[in-house]
N, C-alpha and C positions, 0 to 999 in steps of 0.2 A: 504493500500500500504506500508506504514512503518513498519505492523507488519512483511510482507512478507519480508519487505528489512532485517529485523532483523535475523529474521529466515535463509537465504541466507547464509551472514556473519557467523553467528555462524557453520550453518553447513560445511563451506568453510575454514573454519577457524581447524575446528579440524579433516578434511579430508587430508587436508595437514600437519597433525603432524603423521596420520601413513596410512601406506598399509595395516595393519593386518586384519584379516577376525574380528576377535575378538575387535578389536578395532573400527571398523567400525561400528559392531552393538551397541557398547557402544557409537559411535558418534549420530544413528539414536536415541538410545535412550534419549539422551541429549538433541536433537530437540526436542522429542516429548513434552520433559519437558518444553522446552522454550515455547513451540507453545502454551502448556494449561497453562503459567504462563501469557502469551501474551493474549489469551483469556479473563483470566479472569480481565485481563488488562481492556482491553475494555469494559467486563460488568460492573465493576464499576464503571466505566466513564457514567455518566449518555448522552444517545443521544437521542435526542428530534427530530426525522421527523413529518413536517405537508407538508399537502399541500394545494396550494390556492382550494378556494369551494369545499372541499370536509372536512365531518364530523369527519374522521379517523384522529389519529395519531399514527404512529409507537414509541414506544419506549423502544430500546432493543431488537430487534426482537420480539415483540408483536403487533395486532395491537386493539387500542382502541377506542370507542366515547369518544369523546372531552367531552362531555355532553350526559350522560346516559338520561336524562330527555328531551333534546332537540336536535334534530336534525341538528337545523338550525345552531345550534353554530359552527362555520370554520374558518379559517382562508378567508380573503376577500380582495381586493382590489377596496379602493374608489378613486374617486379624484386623483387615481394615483400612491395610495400611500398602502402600502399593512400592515393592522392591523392584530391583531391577538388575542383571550382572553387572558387577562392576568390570570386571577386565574389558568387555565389551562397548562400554562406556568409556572407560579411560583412553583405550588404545587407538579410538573412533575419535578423540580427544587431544590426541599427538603426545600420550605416555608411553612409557615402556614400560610395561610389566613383569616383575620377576614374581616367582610364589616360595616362598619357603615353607616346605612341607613340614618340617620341623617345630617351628613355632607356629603353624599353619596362619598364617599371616602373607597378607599379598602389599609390595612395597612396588609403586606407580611413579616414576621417577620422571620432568622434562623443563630443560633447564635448568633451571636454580628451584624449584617444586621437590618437593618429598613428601610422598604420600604414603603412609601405614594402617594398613588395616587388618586385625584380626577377627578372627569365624567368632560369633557369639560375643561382640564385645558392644559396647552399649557408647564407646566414642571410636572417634578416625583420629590418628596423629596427622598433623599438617603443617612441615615445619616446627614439628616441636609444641606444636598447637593444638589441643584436645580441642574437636569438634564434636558436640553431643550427637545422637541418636535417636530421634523420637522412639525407633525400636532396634533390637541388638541386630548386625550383621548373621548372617545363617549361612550354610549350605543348601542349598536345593539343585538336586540331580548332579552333583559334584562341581556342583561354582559356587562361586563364594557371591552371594548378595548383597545389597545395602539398598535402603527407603532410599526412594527418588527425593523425597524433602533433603539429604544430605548434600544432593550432587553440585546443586550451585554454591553449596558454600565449600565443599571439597575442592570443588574443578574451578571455583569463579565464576562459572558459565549461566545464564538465563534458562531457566527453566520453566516450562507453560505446558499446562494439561488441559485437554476439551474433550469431552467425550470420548474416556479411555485410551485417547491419543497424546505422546508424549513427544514435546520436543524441548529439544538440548542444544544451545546455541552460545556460541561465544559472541554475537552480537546480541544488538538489544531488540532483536526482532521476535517479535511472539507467534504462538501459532495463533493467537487471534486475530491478526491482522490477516489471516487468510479469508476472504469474502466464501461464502458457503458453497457457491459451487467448487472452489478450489479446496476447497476440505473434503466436501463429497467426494472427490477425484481420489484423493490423498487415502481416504478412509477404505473407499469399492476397493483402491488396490491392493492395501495390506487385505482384506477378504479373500479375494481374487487369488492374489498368491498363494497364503495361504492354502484354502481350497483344490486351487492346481496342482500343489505340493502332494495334499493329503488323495487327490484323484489319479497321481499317475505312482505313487507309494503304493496303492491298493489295487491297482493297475485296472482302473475304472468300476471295483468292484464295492461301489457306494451305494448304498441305499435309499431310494426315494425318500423316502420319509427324511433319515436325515440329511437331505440336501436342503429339503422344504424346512425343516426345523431349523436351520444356521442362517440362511437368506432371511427367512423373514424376523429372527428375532433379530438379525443386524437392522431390519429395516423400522422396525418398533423401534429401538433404541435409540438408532438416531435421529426418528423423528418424533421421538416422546410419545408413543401413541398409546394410544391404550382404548381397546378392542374386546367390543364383547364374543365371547366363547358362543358365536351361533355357527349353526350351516351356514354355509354358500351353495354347496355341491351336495350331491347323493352320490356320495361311489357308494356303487354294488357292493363293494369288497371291502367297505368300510369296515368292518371287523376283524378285519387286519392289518389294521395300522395300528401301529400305540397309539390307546387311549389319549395320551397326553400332548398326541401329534395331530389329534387328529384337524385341530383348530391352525394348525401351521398346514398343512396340505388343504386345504380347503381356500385360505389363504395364497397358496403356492399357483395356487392355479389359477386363483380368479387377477393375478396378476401378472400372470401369459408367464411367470418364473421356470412353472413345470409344464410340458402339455401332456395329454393324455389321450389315447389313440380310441378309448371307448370308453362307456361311462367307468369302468376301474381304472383305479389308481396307481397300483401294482406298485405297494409301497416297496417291498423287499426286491423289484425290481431294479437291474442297472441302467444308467442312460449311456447312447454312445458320448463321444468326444465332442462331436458339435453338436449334442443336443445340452451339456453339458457351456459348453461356449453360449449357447442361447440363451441360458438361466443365467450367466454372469451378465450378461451383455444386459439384459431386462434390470437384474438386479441393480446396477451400475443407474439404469435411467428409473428405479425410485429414489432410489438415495439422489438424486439431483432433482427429481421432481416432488413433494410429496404427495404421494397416492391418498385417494377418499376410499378409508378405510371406518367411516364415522356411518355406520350401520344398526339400526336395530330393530328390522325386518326380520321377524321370525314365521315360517308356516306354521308351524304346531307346539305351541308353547306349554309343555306337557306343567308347566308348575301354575301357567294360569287356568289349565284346564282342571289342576289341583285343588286353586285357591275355590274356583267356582264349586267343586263337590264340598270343599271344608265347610265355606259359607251354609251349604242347606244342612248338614250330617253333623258338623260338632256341638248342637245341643239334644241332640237324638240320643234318648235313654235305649238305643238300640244295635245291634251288630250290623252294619252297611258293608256290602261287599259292593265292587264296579269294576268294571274291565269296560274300556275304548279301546276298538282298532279304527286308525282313519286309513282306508284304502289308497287314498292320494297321496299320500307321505308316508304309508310304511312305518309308521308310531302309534304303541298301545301305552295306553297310560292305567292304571290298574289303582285302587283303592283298596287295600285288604283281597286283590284280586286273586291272592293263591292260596287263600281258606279253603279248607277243605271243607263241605256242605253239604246238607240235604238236597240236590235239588228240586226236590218234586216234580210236576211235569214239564219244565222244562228240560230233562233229559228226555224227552218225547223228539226233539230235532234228532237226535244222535240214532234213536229208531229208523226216524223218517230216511235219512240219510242210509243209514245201511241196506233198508229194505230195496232204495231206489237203488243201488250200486248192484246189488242183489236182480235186477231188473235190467240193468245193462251188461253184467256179464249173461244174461239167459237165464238165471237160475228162477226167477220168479218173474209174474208177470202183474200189470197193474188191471187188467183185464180179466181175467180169471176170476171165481165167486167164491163165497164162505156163505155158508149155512148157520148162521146164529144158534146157540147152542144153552140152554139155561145154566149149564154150569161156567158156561162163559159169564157168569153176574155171580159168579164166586170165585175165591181162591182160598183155598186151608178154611175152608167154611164161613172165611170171614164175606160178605157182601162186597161187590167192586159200587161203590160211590160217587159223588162227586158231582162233575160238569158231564154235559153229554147225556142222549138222551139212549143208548144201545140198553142200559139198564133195564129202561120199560117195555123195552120190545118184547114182540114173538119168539119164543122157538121158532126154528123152521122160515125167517126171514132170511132171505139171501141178498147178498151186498157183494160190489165189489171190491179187491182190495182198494180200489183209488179211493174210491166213498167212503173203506173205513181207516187209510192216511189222512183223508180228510177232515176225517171226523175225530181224529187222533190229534190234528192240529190244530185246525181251525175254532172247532167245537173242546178241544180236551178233554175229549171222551177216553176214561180209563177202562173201560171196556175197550175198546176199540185199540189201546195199546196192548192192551195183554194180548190179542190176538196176534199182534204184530210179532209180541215179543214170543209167541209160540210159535208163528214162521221161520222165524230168524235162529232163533238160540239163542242163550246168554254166550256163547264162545265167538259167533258172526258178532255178533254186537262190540265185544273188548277185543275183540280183536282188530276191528275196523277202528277202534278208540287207537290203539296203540301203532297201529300201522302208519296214523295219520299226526302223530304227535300228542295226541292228546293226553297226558302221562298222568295226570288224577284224577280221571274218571274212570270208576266202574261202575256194571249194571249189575246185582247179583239178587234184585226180588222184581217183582211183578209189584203192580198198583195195587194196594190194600194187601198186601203178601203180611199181616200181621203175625208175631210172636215166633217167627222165621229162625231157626238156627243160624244161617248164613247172614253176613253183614249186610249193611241196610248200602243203598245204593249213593256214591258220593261223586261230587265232581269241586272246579270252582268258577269263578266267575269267569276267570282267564281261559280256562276251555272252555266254554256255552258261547262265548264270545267267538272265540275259533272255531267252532262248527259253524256260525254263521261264516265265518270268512272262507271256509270251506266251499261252504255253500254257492256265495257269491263269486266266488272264483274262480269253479270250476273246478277246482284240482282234483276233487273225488267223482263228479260229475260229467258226462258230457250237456252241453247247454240244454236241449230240450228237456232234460229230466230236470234239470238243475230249475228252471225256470219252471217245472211243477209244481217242486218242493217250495219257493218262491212266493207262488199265489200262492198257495194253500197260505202260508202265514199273511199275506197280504189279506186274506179276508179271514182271519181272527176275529171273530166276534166280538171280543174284548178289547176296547182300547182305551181303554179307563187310566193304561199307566202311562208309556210311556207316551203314549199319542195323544194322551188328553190333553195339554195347551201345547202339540204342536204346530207350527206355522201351516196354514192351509197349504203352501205350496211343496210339502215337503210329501213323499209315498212313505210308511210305515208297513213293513213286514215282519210282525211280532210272534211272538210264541209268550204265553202268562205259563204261572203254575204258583201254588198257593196253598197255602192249611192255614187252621188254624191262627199259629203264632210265626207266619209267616210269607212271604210273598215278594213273588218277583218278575220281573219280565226283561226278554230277550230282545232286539230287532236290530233288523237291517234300515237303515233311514238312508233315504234316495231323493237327492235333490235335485237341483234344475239345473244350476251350473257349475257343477263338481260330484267328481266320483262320491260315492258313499260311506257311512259310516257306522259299522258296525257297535251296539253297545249292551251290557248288561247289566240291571241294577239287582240286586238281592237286599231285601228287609226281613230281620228276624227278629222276637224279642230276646234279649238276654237271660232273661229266670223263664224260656217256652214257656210264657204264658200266651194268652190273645192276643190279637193285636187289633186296633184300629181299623179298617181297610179302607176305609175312607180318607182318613188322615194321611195310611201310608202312600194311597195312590198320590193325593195331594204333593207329598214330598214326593214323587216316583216324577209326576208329573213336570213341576217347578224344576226339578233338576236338570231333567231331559232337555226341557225346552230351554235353558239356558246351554246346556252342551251343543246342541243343537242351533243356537242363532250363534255361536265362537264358530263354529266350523265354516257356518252357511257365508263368513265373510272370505274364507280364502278358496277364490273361483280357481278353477283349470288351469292349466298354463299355459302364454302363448307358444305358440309353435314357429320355429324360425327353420329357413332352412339359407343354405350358407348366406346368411347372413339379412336376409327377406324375411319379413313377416307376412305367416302365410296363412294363421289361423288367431285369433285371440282365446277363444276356447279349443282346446284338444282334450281330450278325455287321456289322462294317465294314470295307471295304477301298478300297483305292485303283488304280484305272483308268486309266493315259495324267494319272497325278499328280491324278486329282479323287477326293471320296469316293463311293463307293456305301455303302448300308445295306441290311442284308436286310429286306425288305417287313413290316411290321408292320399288324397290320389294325385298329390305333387311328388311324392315317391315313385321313383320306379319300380315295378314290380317284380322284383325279384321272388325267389322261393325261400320266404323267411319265416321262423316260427311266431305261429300265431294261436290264438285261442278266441273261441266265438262268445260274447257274454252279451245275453239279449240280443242278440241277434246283430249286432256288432263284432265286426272284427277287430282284434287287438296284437298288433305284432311287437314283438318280442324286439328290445333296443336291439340287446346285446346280439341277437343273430342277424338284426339290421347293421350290427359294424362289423362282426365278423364275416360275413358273408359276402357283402359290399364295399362299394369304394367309401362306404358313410362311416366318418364317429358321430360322435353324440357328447352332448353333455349335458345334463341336469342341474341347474341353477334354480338358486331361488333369493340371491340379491344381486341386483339391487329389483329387479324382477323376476319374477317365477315363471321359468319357463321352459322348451326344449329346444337346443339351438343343434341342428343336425348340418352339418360337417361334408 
């Protein structure tokens, strides 16, 4: 900065002694003489950059190991306090070093200068001169250290720190006087180097994750930021990044750092050399520009979806159990959701489901008849009960199966399940439970199966909620059955819980089930402009006494409808293709944790996997990048959307 102020003056100075065209060029040339007298000003001013943990030092516009032989040797900060090798320092300083291993004491000798210093001593001799220590000299990796606070009054030399950057100068120039892009320059390339160091030592065999982890916390640091812990991105393979990474690769990417060939990450993946050079190159223009990283755009904000269950359930003298899956975002938020339960008939989905699986392998059929039976209105003597009217029937009525899954669901007729449950078996039944994930449910009585040797039948909220998402997604189903199983709860007769103050615009596909001192209800909720949202609420009392039903639906109700208007605001996302917006709504959702996209006919049609749901096609990203010349990525700030590649 002071060479330029110099330069300024001189040139201002003899611009205003003439107007002459001739005189003018003889002022430019007087500059240029200043400027290369000013130069070489500065080169001989010995200047000494390090920086904290890293091995390099600039000096002179050069940059160097500290320690050609060790790596480890840096400048460091312990205890607080930030040392730095001395030999390195001095010699870079125009000392000569010798080390007496004996007294282990390093003696730094130039000119008429004498310098002493012993490992662990709390002063420097200087001339005979005890200079104090804010902290004692140490060893670290076999150099001898000393606190940077010493060095100017050791060596005489100025000393200036900014941002874990250290400079050492026998003029009086600081590194403050560096304007911020030229510190930017100064800082990328101690990284840089470093980096390159640590990339061709491992012979390119670095790890995404930690490439994404060391860029972006340089790039935090030196721009003071501070960044909330949300998404940007959905990688597929998000559960293999460290947890504690996962906020730096999300970051890594939404600022072109890392790219990424399909929606994964592939943290434990290598990059080549120039993809490598790419991430510095990027890195290089945040550090000189600072990036808008001032974000607080979240899709599914599982603790505000928290706050809203607290609010209705924490003066409830009652056990609340709840599980959300939101189909759009691949996030279940759960409330006491892995209780193990009664659930009365809501394990009636888990029926439904297997009889219809049962029905697309061949093995049963939904057309076919049953002949009503009176002992069908008992079990162990005890009476079948409840909802449903199969009870009052004839002997000798015949029904279809489909009339009595109907009646099974729609109606909760426990007759109607026991029948089911006598097609099937308790073995098709847990076994279809276990095949498909669902690890705490079992079915081991019938309805009204009273004073039963074997265990009463359990599940929790977290699987009744996953049978719906089962359901809606096909994955046990092909679409036509699945969209049977569907209606039938869509005309529920009962919609007292969750559907009682839902938004008229919204479809409810529920399953109830209920006793006494208890009561709960399942559904799939399908809105207008965003995939759906599967949910479960369970109400019990704590001493199984009675409960309320009016009161509970009231809370069943209130609650719902508040989950339900938090969802109904985060629409679809647009749909981009290289770099065109080509939809503002697209239907996306997520399958066995991958995404599908509803079929756009700006794609080319290649042969990609896909899956039918309501009669919509949904193809598969991940075999849209693998199969094609397309990636993909899944953002969701500063907009949510899918931008295809």
């Amino acid at each position: 900065m002071k060479k330029l102020v110099v330069i300024f003056i001189v040139f201002l100075c003899m611009f205003l002694m003439t107007n002459a065209q001739q005189e003018f060029d003889t002022t430019l040339e007087a500059v240029d003489i200043i400027e290369e007298e000013l130069d070489e000003y500065f080169v001989e001013k010995n200047i000494l950059i390090l920086k904290i943990d890293n091995p390099y030092a600039l000096i002179n516009d050069e940059f160097v190991l500290l320690d050609d032989s060790n790596t480890k040797i840096m400048p460091v900060i312990i205890n607080n306090r930030t040392l730095v090798p001395v030999r390195f320092v001095s010699e870079n300083l125009g000392f000569e070093v010798q080390w007496n291993a004996r007294e282990r004491t390093a003696i730094m000798t130039k000119d008429d200068i004498i310098i002493s210093c012993k490992t662990e001593a709390s002063v420097i001799d200087v001339n005979g001169q005890n200079v104090n220590l804010d902290v004692p000299s140490m060893i670290i990796n076999d150099r001898l250290y000393v606190p940077l606070r010493a060095i100017s009054e050791i060596f005489d030399n100025n000393v200036s720190y900014k941002d874990r950057v250290i400079m050492v100068t026998d003029s009086d120039f600081s590194i403050e006087h560096y304007e911020e892009i030229q510190f930017a320059n100064i800082y990328s390339e101690f990284v840089k180097k470093q980096m390159e160091s640590q990339y061709k030592k491992e012979e390119g065999n670095i790890p995404r994750w930690e490439i994404a982890k060391t860029l972006v916390n340089h790039i935090i640091y030196f721009h003071k930021l501070s960044i909330n812990h949300i998404d940007f991105y959905y990688f597929p393979d998000g559960h293999l990044i460290p947890e504690s990474t996962y906020y730096h690769a999300n970051i890594a990417v939404f600022l072109n750092l890392l790219m990424i060939k399909s929606g994964d990450f592939e943290p434990y993946g290598n990059i080549s050399f120039s993809e490598f050079e790419e991430a510095i190159l990027n890195f290089e223009k945040a550090l000189k520009n600072k990036p808008y990283l001032s974000f607080t755009y979240s899709l599914s904000n599982k603790e505000h979806v928290l706050s809203i269950i607290d609010k209705h359930v924490k003066n409830l003298d009652k056990n609340i159990r709840i599980s959300i899956y939101d189909f759009a975002t691949n996030t279940s938020v759960n409330y006491n959701g892995f209780d193990k339960f009664y659930p009365a008939s809501l394990s009636k989905v888990l029926n439904l489901l297997c009889y219809l699986k049962e029905v697309e392998k061949g093995n049963l059929s939904l057309y076919n008849t049953y002949t009503l039976k009176e002992s069908d209105k008992y079990v162990n003597e005890s009476m079948v009960v409840g909802a449903g009217n199969l009870q009052f029937q004839e002997e000798g009525t015949q029904y279809s199966y489909n009339d009595i899954l109907f009646r099974m669901i729609s109606l909760s007729d426990n007759v109607a399940a026991n029948i089911i449950i006598d097609a099937l078996g308790y073995n098709k039944i847990n076994s279809l439970s276990k095949n498909y994930g669902l690890k705490d449910t079992m079915i081991y009585r019938k309805f009204y199966e009273m004073n039963s040797p074997v265990p009463v039948n359990f599940s929790t909220a977290y699987d009744l909620t996953k049978m719906l998402v089962l359901l809606e997604n096909r994955t046990i189903l092909e679409d036509g059955l699945s969209n049977i199983g569907i209606d039938f709860m869509k005309k529920t007769y009962n919609k007292d819980r969750i559907a009682l103050y839902a938004p008229d615009n919204v479809v409810i596909a529920n399953k109830i089930g209920s006793l006494s001192r208890l009561s709960g209800d399942m559904a799939i909720v399908y809105f207008e402009n965003r995939e759906p949202i599967a949910l479960t609420i369970f109400v019990e009392d704590k001493n199984r006494k009675a409960i309320d039903n009016q009161e509970v639906n009231h809370v069943i109700g209130e609650l719902s409808k508040e989950v339900i208007d938090y969802y109904s605001q985060f629409l679809s996302p647009s749909l981009y293709i290289k770099g065109d917006l080509i939809e503002k709504n697209i239907g996306l959702r997520f399958i066995e944790d991958r995404p599908y996209m509803k079929y756009h006919n700006s794609l080319e049609d290649y042969s990609i996997e896909s899956v039918e749901i309501g009669g919509e096609k949904y193809i598969s990203l991940d075999s849209l990048a693998q199969n094609t010349k397309y990636s993909y990525l899944l953002t969701t700030c500063p907009l949510y959307s899918i931008s295809i590649r």
